[in-house]
C-alpha positions as CSV (number, residue, x, y, z in Angstrom):
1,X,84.9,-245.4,15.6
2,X,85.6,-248.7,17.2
3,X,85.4,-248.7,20.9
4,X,89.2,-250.0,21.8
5,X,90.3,-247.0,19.4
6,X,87.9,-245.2,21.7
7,X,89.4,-246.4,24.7
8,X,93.4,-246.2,23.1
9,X,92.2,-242.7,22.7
10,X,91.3,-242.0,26.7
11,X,94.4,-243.6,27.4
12,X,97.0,-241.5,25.7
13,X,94.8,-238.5,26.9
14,X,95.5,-239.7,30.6
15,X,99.6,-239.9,29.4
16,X,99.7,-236.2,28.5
17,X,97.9,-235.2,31.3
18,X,100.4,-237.2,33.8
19,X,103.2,-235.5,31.1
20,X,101.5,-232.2,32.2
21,X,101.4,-232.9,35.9
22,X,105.5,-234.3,35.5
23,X,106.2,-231.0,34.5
24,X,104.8,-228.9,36.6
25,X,106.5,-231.4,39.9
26,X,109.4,-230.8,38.0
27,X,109.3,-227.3,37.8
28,X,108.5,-226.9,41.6
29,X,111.3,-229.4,42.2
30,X,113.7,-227.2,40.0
31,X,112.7,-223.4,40.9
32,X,114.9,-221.2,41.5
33,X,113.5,-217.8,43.3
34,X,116.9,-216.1,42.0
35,X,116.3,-217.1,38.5
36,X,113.7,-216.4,36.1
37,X,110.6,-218.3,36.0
38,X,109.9,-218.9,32.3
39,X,113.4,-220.5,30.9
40,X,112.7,-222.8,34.0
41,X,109.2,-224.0,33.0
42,X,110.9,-224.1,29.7
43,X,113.5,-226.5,30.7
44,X,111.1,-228.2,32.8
45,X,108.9,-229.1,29.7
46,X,111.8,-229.3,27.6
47,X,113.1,-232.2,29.8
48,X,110.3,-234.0,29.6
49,X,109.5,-233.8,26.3
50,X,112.8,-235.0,25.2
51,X,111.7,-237.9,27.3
52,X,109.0,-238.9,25.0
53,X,110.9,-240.5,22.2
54,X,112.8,-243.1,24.6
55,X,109.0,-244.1,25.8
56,X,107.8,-244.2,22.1
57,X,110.7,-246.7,21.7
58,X,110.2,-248.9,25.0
59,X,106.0,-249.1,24.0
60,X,106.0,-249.8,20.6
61,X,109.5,-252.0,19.7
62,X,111.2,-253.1,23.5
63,X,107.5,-254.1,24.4
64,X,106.2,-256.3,21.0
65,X,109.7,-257.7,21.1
66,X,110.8,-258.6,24.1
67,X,108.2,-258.6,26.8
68,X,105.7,-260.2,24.4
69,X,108.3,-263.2,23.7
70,X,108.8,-263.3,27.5
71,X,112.3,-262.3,27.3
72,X,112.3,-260.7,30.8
73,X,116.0,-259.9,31.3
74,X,116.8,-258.9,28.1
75,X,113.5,-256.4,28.5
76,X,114.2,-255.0,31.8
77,X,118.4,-254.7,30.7
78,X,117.3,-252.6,27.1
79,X,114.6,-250.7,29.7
80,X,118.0,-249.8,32.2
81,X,120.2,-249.1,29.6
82,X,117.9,-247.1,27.5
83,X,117.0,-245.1,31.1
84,X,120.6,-244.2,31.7
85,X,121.2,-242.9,27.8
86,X,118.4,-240.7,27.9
87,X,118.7,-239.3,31.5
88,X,122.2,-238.4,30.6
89,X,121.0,-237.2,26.8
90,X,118.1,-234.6,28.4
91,X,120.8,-233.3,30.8
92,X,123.3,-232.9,28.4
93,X,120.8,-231.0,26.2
94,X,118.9,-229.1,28.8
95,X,121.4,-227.7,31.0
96,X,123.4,-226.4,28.3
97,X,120.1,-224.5,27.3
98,X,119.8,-223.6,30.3
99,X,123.3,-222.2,30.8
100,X,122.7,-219.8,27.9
101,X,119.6,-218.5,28.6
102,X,120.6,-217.8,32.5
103,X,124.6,-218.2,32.7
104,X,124.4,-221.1,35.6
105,X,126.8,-223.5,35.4
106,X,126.2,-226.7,32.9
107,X,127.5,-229.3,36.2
108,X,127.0,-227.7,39.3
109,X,128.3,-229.0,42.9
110,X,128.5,-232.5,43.6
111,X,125.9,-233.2,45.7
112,X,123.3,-231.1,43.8
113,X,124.4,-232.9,40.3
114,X,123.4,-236.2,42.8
115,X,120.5,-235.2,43.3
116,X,119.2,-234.1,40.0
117,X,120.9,-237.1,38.4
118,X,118.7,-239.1,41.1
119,X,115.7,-237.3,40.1
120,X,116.0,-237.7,36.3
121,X,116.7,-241.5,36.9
122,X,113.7,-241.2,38.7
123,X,111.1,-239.6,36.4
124,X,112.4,-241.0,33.3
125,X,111.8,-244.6,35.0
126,X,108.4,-243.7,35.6
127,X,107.7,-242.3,32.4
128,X,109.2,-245.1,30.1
129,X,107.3,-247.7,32.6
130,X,104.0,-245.7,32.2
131,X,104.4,-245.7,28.5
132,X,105.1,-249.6,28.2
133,X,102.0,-249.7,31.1
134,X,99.9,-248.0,28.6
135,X,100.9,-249.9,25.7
136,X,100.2,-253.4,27.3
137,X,96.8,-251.9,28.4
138,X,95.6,-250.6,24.6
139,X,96.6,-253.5,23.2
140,X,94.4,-255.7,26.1
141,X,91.6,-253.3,25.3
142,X,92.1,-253.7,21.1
143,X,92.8,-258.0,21.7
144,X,89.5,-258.2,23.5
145,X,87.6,-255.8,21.4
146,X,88.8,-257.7,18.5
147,X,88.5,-261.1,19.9
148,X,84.6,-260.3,21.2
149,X,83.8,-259.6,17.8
150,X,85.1,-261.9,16.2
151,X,83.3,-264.3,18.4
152,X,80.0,-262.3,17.8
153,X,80.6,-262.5,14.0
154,X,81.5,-266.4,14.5
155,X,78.4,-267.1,16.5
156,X,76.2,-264.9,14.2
157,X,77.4,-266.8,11.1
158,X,76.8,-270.3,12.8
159,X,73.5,-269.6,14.1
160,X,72.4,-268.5,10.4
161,X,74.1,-271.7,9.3
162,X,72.0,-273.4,11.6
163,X,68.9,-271.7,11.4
164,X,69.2,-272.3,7.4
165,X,68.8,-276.1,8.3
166,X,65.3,-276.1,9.4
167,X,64.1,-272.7,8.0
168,X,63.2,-274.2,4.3
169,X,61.7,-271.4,2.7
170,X,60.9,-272.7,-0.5
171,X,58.0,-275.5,1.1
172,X,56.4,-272.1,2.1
173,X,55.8,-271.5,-1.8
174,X,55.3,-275.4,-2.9
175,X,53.2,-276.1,0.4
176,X,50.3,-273.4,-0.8
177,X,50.5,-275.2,-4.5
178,X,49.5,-278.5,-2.8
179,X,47.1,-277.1,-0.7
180,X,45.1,-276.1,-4.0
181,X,45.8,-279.2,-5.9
182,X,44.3,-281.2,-3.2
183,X,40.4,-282.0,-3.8
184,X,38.4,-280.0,-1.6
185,X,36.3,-283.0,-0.2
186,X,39.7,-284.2,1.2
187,X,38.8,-282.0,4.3
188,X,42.1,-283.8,6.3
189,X,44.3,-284.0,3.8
190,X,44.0,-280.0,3.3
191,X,43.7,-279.3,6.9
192,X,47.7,-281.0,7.8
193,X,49.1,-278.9,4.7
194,X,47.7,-275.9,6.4
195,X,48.9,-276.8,9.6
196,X,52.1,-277.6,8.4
197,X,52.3,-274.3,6.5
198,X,51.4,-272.5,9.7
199,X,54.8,-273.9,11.2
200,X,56.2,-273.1,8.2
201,X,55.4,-269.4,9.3
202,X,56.3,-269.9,12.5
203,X,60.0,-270.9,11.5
204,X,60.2,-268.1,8.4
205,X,59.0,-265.2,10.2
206,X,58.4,-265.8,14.1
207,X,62.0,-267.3,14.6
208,X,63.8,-264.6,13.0
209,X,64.8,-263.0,16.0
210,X,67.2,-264.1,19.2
211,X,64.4,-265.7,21.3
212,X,60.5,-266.4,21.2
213,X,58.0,-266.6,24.0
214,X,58.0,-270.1,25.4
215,X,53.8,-270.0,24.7
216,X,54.3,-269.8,21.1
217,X,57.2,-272.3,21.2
218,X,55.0,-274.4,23.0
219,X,51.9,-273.9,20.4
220,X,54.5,-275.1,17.9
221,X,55.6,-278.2,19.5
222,X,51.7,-278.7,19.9
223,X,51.2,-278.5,16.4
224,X,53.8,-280.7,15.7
225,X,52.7,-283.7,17.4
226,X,49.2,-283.5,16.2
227,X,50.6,-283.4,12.6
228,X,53.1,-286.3,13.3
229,X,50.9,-288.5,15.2
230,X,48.6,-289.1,11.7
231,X,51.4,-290.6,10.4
232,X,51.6,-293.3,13.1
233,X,49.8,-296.5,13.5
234,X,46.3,-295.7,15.3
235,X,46.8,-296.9,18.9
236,X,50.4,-295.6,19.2
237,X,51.0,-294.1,23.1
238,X,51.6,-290.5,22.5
239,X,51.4,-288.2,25.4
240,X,52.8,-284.2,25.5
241,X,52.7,-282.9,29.3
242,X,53.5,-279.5,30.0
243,X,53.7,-278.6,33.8
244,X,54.6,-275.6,35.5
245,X,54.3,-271.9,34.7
246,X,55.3,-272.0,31.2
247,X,54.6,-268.0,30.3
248,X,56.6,-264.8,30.9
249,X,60.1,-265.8,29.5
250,X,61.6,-266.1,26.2
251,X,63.8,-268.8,25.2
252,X,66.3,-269.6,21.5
253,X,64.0,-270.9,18.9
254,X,63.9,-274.8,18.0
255,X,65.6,-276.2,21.4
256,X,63.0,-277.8,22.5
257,X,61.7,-279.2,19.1
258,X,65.1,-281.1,18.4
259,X,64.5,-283.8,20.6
260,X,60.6,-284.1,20.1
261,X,61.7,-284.6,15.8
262,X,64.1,-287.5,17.3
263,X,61.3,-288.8,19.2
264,X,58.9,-289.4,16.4
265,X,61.9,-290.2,14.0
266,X,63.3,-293.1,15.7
267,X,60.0,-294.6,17.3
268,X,59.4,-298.0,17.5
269,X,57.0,-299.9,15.0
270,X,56.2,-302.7,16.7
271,X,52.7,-304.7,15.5
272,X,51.0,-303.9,19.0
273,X,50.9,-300.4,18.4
274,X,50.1,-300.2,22.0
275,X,53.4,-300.2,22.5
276,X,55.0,-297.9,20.5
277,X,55.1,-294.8,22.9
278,X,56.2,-291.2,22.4
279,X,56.4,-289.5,26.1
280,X,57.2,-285.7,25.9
281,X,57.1,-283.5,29.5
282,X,57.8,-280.2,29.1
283,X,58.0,-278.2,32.7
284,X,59.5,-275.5,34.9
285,X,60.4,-275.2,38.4
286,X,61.8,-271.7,39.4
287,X,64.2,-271.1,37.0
288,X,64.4,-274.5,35.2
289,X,63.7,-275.1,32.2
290,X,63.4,-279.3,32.2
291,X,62.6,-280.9,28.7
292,X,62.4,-284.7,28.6
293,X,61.5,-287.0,25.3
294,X,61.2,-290.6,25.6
295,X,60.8,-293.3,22.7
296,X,60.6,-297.0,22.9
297,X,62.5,-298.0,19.9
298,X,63.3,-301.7,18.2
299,X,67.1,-303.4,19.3
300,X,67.0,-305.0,16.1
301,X,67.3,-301.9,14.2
302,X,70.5,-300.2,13.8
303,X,70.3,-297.2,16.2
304,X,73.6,-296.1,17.9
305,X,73.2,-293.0,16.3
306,X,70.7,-292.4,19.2
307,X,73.2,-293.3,21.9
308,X,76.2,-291.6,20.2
309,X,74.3,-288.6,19.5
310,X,75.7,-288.2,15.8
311,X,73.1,-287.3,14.5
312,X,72.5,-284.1,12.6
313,X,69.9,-282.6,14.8
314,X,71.0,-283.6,18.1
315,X,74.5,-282.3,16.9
316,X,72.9,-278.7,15.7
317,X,71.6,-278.3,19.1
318,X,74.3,-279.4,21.0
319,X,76.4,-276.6,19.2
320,X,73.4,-273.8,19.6
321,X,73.6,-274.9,23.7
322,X,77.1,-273.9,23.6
323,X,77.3,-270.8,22.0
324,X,74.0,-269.4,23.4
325,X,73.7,-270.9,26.9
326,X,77.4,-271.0,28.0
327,X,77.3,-272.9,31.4
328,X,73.8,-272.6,31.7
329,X,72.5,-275.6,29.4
330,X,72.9,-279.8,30.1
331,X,71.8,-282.2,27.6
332,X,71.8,-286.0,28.5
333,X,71.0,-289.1,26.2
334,X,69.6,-292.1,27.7
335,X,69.1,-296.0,26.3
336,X,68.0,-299.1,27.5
337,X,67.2,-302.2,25.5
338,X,63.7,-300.5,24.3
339,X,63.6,-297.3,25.1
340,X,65.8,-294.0,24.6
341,X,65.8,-290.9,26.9
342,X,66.9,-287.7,25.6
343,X,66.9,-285.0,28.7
344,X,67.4,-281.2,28.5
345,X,68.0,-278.7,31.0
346,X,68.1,-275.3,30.5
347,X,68.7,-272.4,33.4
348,X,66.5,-269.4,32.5
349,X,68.8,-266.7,35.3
């Protein structure tokens, strides 16, 4: 059973007991030593019993349709008027029971008819507002039930959407193919398809679940820059710093490796390799989480993807920031005329 219907439930079990508690007030209020106790609990819960229906109606139709479309005054005027009809209805209807089962009088003395007139305004008031308090209270607890799972099926579906861009299962297969087809004196060649198919296995079957220690995170970003750097020209300024105590805590998959893929993506390739240079400093301090990639890249290019952020990547993790570190996550992009600064900072508490 859902847990608002859980929660409806606990509500309208709190009404009947308060309907239970209105009774017995009301039969304390109404006793009559000279009369018989039992048609005067019988009235008693008669009264307000009959009540019940005038609540059903001011919860479930005055409520939706009035209260709900902020119509005030035509609310609390139906909420008056239906007061008066049914104060007058129950006495109508229980003090001419009454006056057969004991012989009292249907209206009694002035004052007296006062007071009990008084008295039903009274409770029936209270009941009809605790039924319309109740009402606006389930339907709070049902809206937000319903509202937090749908958010919790929306981020689910996202973050599998997401995860599906950089979890591409079939290289797994076609990567161990290639490992055998290459010729076994090409000791390299087969040792970067293995690499690479250990992050392969990282991403299929490591990742699957909310979070990852930072140390294997860390091994993968490792692995990653060792693989990409054979790709670059021999000479190219490549440097991965981690600093601080980066152990004991658990962070989302794939943040970190985001801006390390923009990194070698968009690096310069200037003749001087020299100065082509891939900075990456990965630290902590207390509950920080700092992640910082620099790249010098070439103004002659076309590269305002980098400052605008568009990108694919940089737009997936921008996105998986927001839905799993609410308030907790700042990413910043930085250019100059050669080099861009992408900066990440992640609260851990």
């Amino acid at each position: 059973m859902p847990v608002f219907y859980k929660k409806k439930i606990f509500i309208y079990l709190a009404f009947v007991l308060l309907w239970l508690f209105v009774t017995f007030f009301m039969s304390i209020i109404y006793y009559n030593p000279n009369a018989p106790f039992l048609p005067q609990l019988y009235i008693a819960s008669l009264s307000t019993t009959l009540s019940i229906p005038a609540c059903w109606y001011a919860a479930n139709k005055l409520v939706p349709r009035f209260l709900y479309q902020k119509k005030i005054a035509g609310f609390i005027g139906r909420i008056l008027l239906l007061v008066i009809i049914n104060v007058i209805t129950v006495y109508l209807l229980c003090t001419t029971i009454y006056h057969f089962a004991t012989g009292k009088p249907i209206l009694p003395g002035e004052f007296v008819l006062f007071m009990i007139t008084l008295l039903f305004l009274f409770v029936n008031l209270i009941f009809i507002s605790i039924a319309c308090g109740v009402k606006i209270i389930a339907d709070r607890y049902g809206l937000e039930e319903r509202l937090h799972e749908i958010e919790k099926e929306k981020i689910t579906t996202e973050l599998n959407f997401l995860r599906s861009q950089i979890n591409p299962h079939f290289l797994f297969n076609i990567l161990n193919t290639i490992y055998f087809q290459i010729d076994k004196s090409n000791l390299q060649a087969r040792a970067s398809v293995e690499k690479f198919s250990e992050m392969l296995r990282y991403q299929l079957y490591d990742c699957n679940t909310d979070k990852i220690e930072i140390k294997k995170e860390i091994d993968y970003i490792q692995s990653y820059v060792a693989l990409q750097s054979q790709r670059l020209e021999t000479g190219t300024d490549i440097q991965l710093h981690t600093t601080g105590s980066l152990e004991g805590f658990a962070i989302a998959p794939f943040m970190i490796l985001t801006l390390v893929e923009n990194a070698f993506k968009h690096v310069s390739h200037f003749k001087d390799a020299s100065e082509n240079k891939i900075h990456i400093d990965i630290q902590k301090k207390e509950q920080l989480l700092m992640v910082k990639a620099v790249n010098t890249y070439d103004k002659n290019e076309k590269v305002e993807h980098l400052v605008q952020s568009g990108r694919l990547g940089i737009q997936n993790l921008k996105r998986r920031l927001e839905l799993l570190y609410p308030d907790k996550a700042q990413l910043s992009v930085y250019s100059t005329d050669t080099v861009f600064e992408s900066v990440l900072n992640l609260q851990l508490a």
